[in-house]
C-alpha beads as a LAMMPS data file, in Angstrom:
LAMMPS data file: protein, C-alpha beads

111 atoms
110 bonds

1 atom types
1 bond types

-500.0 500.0 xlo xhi
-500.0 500.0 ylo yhi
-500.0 500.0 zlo zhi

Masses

1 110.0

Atoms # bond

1 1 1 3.430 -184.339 -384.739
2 1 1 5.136 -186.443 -387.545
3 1 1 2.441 -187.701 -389.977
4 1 1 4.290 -190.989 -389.579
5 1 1 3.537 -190.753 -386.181
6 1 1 -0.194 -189.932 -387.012
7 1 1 -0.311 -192.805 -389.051
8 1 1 0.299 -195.049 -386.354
9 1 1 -1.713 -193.671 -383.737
10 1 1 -4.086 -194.451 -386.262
11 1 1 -3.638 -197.309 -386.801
12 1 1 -3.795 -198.324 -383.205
13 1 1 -6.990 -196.793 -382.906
14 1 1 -8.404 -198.233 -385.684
15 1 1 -7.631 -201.791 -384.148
16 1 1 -9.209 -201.021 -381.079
17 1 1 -12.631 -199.710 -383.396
18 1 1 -12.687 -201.853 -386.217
19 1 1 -9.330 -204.134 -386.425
20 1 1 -8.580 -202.881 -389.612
21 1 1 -7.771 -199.755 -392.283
22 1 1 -6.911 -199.378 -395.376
23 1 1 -4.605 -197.270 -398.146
24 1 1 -7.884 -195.998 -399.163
25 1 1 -9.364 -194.940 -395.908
26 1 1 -5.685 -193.574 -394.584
27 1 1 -5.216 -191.409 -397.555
28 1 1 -9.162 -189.848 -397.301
29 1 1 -8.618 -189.184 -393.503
30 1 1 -4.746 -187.591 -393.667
31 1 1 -5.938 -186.195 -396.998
32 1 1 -2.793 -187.166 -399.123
33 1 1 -2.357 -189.774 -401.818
34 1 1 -3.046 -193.774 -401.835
35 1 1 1.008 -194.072 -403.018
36 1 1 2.219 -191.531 -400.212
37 1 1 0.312 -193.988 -397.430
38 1 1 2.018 -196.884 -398.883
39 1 1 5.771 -195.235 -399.183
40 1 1 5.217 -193.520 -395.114
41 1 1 3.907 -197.303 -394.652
42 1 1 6.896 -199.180 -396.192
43 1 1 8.894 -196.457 -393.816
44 1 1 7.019 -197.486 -390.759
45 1 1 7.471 -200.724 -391.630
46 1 1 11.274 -200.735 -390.074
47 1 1 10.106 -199.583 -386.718
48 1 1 7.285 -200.383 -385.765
49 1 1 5.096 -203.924 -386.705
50 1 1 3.228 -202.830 -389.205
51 1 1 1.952 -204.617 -392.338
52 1 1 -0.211 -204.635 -395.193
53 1 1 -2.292 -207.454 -396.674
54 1 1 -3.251 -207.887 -400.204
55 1 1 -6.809 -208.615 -401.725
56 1 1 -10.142 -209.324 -399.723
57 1 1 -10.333 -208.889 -396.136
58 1 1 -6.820 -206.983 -396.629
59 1 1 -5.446 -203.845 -395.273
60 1 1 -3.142 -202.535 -393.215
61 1 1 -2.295 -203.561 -389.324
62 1 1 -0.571 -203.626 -386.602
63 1 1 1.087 -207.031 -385.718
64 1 1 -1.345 -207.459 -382.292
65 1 1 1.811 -210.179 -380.992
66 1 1 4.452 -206.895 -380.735
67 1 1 2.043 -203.799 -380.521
68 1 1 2.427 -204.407 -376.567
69 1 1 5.776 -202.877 -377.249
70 1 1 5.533 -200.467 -380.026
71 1 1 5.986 -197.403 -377.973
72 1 1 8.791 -198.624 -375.500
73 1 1 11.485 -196.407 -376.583
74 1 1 13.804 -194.844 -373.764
75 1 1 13.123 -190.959 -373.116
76 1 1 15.795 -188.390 -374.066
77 1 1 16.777 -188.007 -370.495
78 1 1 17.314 -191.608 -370.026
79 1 1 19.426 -191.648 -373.214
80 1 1 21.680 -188.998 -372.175
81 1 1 22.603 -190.612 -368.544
82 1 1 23.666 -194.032 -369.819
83 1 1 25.757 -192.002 -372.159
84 1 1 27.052 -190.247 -369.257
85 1 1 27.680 -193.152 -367.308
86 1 1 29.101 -195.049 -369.526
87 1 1 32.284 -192.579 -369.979
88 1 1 33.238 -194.014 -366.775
89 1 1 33.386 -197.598 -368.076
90 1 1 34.922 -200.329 -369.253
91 1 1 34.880 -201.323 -372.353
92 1 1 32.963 -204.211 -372.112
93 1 1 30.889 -202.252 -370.028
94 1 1 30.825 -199.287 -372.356
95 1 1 30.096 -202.042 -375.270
96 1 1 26.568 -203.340 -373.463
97 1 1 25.556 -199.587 -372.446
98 1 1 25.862 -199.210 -376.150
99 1 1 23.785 -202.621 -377.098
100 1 1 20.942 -201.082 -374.842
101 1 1 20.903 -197.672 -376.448
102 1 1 20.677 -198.924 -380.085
103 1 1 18.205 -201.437 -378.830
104 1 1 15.995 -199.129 -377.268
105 1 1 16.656 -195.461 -378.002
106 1 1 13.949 -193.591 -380.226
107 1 1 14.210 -194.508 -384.052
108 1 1 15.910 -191.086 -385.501
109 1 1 13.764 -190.403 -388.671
110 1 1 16.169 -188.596 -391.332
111 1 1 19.128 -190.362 -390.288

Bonds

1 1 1 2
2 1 2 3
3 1 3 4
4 1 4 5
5 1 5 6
6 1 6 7
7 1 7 8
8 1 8 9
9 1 9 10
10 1 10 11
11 1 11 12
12 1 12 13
13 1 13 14
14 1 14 15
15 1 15 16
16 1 16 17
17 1 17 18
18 1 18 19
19 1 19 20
20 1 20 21
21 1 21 22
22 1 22 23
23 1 23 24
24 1 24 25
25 1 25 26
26 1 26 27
27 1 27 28
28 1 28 29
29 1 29 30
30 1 30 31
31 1 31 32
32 1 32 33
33 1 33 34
34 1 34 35
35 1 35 36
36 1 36 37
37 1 37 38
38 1 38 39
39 1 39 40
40 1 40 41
41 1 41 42
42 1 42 43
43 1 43 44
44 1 44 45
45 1 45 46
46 1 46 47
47 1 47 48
48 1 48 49
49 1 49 50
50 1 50 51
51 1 51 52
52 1 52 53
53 1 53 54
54 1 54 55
55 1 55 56
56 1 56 57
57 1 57 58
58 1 58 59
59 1 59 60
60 1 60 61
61 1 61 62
62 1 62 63
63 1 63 64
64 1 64 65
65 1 65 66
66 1 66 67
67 1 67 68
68 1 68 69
69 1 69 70
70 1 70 71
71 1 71 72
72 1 72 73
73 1 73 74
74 1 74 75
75 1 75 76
76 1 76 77
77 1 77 78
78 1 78 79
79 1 79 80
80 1 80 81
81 1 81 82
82 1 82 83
83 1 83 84
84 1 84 85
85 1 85 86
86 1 86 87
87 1 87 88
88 1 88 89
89 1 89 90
90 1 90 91
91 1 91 92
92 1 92 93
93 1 93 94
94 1 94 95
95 1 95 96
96 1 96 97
97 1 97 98
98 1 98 99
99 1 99 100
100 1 100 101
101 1 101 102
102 1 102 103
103 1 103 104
104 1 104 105
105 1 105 106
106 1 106 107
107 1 107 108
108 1 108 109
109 1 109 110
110 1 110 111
């Protein structure tokens, strides 16, 4: 599994336990750096609601208003017959079958 991934697994489980983590914490328990948490964190950060808070009572967390949809992603399978189907279309057609794959298909990491 992508450590990115691991990270926020963790983080969901952690505001389930506790409410909270921190740099600190994440780095001890993946066993990497305090700086390598906050870069895969800052990466995160365009997918999924995650953010970090400064100073006491600070850490990092999941934003609990979107974390209902976090994982809603399409699956591969799904993916592939909308692209199927829309060969067949319009182009208006084809142009909303594309709005609902870039709105819902799987970040690509790397890309």
């Amino acid at each position: 599994m992508n450590a990115d991934l691991k990270y926020c697994f963790y983080l969901i489980n952690a505001k389930n336990k506790c409410k909270e983590t921190t740099a600190v914490k994440l780095a001890y328990y993946f066993a990497v750096n305090k700086d390598t948490i906050f870069r895969d964190v800052d990466f995160l950060n365009r997918y999924a609601p995650i953010y970090t808070k400064r100073g006491m009572f600070g850490g990092i967390f999941i934003n609990d208003e979107s974390r209902k949809n976090l994982f809603l992603y399409l699956s591969d399978n799904e993916e592939k017959l909308l692209k199927k189907l829309s060969a067949n279309l319009d182009d208006t057609a084809k142009y909303y079958i594309n709005n609902i794959l870039n709105k819902y298909s799987k970040p690509r990491i790397g890309t």
